[in-house]
Rosetta silent file (secondary structure, phi, psi, omega in degrees, C-alpha in Angstrom):
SEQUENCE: XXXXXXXXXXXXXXXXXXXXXXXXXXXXXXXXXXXXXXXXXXXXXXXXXXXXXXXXXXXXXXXXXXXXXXXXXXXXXXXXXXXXXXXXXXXXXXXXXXXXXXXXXXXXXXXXXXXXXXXXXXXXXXXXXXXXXXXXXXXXXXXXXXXXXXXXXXXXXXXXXX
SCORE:     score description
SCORE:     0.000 S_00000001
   1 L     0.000  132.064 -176.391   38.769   -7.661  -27.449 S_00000001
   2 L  -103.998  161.253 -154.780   42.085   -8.110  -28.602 S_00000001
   3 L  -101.067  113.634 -171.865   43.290  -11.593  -30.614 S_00000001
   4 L  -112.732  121.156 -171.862   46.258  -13.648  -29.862 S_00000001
   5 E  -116.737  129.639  175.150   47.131  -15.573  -32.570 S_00000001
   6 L   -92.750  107.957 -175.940   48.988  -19.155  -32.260 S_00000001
   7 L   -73.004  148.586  168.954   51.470  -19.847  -34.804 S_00000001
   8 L   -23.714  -45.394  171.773   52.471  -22.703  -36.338 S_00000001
   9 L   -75.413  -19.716  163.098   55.741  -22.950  -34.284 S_00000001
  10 L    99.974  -12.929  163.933   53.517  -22.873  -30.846 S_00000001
  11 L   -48.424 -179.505 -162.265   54.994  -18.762  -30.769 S_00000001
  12 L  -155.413  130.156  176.558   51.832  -16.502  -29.802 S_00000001
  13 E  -132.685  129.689  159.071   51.299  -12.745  -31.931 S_00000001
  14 L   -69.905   76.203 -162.841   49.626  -10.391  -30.657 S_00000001
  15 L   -18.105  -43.908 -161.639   46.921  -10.054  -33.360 S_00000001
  16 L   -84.829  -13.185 -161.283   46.621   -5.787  -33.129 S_00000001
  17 L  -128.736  -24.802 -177.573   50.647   -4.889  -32.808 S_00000001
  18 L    58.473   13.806  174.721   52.073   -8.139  -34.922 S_00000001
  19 L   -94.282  153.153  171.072   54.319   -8.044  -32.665 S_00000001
  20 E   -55.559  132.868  165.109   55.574  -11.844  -30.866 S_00000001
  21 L   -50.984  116.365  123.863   54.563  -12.615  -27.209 S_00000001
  22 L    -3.717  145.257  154.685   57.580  -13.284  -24.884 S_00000001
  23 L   -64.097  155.477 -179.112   57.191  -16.467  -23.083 S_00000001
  24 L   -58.612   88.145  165.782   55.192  -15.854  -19.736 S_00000001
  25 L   -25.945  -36.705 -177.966   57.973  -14.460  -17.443 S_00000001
  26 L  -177.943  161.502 -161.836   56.397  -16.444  -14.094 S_00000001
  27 L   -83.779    9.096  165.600   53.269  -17.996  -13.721 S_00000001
  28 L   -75.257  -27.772 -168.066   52.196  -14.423  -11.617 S_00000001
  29 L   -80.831  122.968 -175.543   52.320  -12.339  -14.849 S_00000001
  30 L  -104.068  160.813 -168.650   48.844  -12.391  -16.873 S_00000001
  31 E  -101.244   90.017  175.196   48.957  -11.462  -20.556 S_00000001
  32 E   -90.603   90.188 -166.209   47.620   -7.532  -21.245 S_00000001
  33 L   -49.213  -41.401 -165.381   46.878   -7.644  -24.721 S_00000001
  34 L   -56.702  -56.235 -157.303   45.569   -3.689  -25.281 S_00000001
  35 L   -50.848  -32.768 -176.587   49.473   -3.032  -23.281 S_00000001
  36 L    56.868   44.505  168.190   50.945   -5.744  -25.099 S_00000001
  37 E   172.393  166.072 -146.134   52.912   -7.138  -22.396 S_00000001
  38 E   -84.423  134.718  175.419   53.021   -9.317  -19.436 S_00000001
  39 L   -67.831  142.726  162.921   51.286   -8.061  -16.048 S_00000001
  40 L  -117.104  157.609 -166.556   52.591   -9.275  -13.157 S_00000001
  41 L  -112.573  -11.439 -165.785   49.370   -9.667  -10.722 S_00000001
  42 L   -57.357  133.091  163.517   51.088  -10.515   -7.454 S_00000001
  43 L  -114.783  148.048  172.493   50.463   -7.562   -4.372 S_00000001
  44 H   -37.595  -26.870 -168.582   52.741   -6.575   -1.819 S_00000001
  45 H   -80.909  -64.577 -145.545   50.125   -7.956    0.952 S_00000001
  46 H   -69.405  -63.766 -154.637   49.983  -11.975   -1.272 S_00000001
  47 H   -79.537  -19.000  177.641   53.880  -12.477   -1.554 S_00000001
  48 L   -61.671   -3.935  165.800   54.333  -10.807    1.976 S_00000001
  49 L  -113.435   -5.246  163.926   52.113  -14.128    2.962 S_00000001
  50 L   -78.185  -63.235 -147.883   53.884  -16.435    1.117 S_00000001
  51 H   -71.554  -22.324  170.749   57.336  -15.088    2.508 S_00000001
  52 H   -85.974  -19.163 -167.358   55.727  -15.734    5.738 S_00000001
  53 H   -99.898  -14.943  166.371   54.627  -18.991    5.560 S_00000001
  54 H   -50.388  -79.993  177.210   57.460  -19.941    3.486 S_00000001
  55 H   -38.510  -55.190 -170.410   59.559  -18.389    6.826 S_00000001
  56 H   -67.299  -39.222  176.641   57.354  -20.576    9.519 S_00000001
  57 H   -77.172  -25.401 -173.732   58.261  -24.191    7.427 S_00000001
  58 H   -50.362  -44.527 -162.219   61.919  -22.720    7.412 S_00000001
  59 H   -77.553  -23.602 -168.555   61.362  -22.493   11.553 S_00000001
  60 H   -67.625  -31.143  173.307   59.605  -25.721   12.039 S_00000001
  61 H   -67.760  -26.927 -169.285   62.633  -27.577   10.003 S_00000001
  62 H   -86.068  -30.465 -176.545   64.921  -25.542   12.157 S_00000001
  63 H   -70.736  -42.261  176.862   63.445  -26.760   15.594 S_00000001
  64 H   -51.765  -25.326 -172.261   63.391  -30.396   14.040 S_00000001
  65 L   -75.262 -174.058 -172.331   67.121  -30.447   13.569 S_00000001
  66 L   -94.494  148.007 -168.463   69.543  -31.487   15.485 S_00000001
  67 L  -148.572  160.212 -148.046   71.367  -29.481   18.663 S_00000001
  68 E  -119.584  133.755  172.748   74.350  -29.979   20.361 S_00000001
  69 E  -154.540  135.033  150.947   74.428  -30.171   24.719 S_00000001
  70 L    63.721   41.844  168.815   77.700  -30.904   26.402 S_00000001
  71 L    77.959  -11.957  157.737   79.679  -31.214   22.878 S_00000001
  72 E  -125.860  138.116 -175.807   77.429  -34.056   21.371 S_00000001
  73 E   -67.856  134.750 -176.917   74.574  -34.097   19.266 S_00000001
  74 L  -106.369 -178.477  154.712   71.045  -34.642   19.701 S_00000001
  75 L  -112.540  156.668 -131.168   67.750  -35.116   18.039 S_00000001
  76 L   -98.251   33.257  160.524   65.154  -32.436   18.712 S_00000001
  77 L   -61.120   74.533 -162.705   62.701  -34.843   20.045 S_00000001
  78 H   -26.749  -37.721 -164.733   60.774  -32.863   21.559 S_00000001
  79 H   -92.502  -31.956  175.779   57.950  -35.090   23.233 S_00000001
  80 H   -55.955  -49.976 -162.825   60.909  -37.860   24.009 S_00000001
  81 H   -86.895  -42.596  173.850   62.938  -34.928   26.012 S_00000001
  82 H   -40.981  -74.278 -155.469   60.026  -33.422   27.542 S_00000001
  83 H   -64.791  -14.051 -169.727   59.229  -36.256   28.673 S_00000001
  84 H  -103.865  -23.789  158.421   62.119  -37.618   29.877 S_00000001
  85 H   -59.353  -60.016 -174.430   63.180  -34.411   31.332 S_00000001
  86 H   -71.008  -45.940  133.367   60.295  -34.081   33.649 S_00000001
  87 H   -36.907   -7.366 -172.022   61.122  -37.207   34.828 S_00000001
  88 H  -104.092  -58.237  166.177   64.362  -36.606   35.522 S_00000001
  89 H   -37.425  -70.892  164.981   63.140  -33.684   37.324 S_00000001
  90 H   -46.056  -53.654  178.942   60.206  -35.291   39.397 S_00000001
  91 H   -84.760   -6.076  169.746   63.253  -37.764   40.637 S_00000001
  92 H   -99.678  -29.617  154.788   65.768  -34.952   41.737 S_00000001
  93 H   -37.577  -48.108 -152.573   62.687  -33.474   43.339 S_00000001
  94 L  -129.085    0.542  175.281   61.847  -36.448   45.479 S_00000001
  95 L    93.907   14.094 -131.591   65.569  -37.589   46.446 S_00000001
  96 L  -134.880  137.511  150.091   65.321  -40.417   43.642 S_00000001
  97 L   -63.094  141.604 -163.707   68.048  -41.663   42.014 S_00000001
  98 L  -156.998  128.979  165.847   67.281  -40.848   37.480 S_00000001
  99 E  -149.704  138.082  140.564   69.747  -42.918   34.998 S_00000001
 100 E  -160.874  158.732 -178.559   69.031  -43.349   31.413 S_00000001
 101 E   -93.659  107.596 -176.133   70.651  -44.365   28.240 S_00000001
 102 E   -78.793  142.229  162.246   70.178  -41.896   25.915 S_00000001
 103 E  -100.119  150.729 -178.675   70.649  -42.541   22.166 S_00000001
 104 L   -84.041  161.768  172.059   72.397  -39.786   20.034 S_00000001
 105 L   -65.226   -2.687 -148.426   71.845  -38.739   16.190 S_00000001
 106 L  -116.049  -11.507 -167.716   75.158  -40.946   15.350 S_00000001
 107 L    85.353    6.448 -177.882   73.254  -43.910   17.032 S_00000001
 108 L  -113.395  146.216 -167.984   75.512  -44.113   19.773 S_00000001
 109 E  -119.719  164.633 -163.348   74.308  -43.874   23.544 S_00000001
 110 E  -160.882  141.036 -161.223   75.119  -41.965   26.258 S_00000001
 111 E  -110.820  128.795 -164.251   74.164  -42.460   29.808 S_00000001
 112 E  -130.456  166.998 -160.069   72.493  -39.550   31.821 S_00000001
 113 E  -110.003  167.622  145.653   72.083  -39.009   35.474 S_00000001
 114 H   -36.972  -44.378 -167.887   69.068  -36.300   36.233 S_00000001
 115 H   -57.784  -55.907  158.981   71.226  -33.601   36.011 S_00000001
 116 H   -38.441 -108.803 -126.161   72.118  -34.699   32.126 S_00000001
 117 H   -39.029  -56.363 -148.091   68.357  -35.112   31.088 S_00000001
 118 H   -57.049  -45.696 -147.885   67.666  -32.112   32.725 S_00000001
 119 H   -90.896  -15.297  168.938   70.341  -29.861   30.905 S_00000001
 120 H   -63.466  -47.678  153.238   69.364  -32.070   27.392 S_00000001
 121 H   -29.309  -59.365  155.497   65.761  -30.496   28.083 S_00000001
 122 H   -49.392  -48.432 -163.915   67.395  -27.071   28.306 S_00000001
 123 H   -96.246    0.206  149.858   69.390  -27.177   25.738 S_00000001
 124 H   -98.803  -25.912  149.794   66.822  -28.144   23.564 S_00000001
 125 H   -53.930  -30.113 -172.656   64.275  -25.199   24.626 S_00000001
 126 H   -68.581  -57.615 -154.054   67.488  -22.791   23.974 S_00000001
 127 H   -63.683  -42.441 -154.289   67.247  -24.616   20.229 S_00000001
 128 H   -78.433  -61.780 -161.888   63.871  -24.327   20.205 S_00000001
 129 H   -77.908  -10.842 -174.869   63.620  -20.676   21.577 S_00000001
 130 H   -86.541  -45.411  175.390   66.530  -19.716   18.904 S_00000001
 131 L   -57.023   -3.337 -177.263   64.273  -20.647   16.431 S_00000001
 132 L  -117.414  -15.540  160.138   61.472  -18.108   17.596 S_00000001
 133 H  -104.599   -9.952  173.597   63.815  -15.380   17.576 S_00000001
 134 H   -89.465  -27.034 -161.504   65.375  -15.664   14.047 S_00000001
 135 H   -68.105  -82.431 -175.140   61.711  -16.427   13.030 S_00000001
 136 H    -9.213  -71.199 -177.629   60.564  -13.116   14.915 S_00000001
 137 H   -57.882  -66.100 -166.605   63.394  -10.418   13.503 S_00000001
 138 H   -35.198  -48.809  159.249   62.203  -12.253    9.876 S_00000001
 139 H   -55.842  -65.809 -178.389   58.660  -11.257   10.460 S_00000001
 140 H   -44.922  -44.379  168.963   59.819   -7.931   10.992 S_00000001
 141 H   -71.351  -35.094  169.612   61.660   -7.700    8.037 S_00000001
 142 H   -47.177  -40.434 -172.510   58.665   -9.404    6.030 S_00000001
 143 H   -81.754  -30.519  178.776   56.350   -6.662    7.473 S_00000001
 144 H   -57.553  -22.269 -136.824   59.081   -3.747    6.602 S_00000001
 145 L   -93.904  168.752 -157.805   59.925   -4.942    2.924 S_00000001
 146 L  -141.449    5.393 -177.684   58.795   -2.571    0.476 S_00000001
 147 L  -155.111  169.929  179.483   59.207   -4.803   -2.606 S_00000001
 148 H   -73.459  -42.640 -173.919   59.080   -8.178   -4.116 S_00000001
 149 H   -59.544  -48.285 -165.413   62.827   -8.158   -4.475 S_00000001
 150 H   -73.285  -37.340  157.523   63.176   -6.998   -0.741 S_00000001
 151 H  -111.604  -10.530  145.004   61.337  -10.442    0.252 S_00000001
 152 H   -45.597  -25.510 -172.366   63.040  -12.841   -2.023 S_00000001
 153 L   -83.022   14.278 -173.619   66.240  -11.718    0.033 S_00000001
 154 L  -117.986  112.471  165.067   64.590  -12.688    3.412 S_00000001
 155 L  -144.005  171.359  176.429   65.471  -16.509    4.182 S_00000001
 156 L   -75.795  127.400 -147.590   66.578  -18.490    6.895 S_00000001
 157 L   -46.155 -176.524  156.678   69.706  -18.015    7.790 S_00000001
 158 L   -66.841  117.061  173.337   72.642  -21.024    7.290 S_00000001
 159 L  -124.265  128.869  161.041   72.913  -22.549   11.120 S_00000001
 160 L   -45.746  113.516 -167.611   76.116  -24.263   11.193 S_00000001
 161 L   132.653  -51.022 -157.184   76.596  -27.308   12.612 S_00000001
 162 L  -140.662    0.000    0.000   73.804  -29.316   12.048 S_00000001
């Protein structure tokens, strides 16, 4: 077994070579004493499972943001818009008159007929559904990558705008 000796100064010597330890490069890298230098233990499969799940909160933040229908912005409330959609829907359906005053991310409202709700409901699955195709091609590159280096570069893109 080899002996790592802690100096006085809080440096670390590697008791059989006398030579000084490096600080620990990343907390992946283990200490090979016989080698006399730092391991890194990480496998292509564990950060390729990171980089994914790391990739899935990037999409869930991206569906949460905010998306733009008819030149003003909304918020991605998804359960609000659903819901408010199928309603909208249900009343274009049946002959029914559908008005409501929507509020905006700026806090400012805006008054929608069916037709509105309907195309706010669209235009938040298109936000929604954009987000399941940048995720998708990412998982592809995450399954492709051939290196550590090759999935630090994979992130979510910049979306403009929002």
């Amino acid at each position: 077994m080899e002996t790592i000796i802690v100096n006085s100064d809080g440096t670390q010597t590697n008791e059989r070579t006398g030579k000084t330890i490096v600080p620990q490069p990343s907390e992946n890298h283990e200490y090979d004493a016989q080698a006399d230098m730092w391991i890194d233990t990480r496998t292509l499969d564990s950060v390729k499972a990171r980089t994914w799940t790391r990739i899935k909160q990037a999409r869930s933040l991206a569906e949460a943001a905010d998306f733009v229908c008819c030149g003003v912005m909304y918020q991605a409330d998804k359960d609000r818009i659903v819901g408010a959609t199928q309603l909208a829907l249900m009343a274009q359906a049946a002959g029914q008159p559908y008005s409501i005053d929507w509020t905006l991310s700026d806090n400012t409202h805006v008054p929608l007929d069916a037709a509105g709700m309907i195309a706010v409901g669209a235009a938040l699955g298109a936000h929604v559904t954009g987000a399941f195709a940048i995720c998708l091609q990412l998982r592809g590159q995450i399954a492709a990558a051939t290196s550590f280096e090759a999935l630090d570069a994979i992130v979510w893109p910049v979306q403009g705008g929002a």
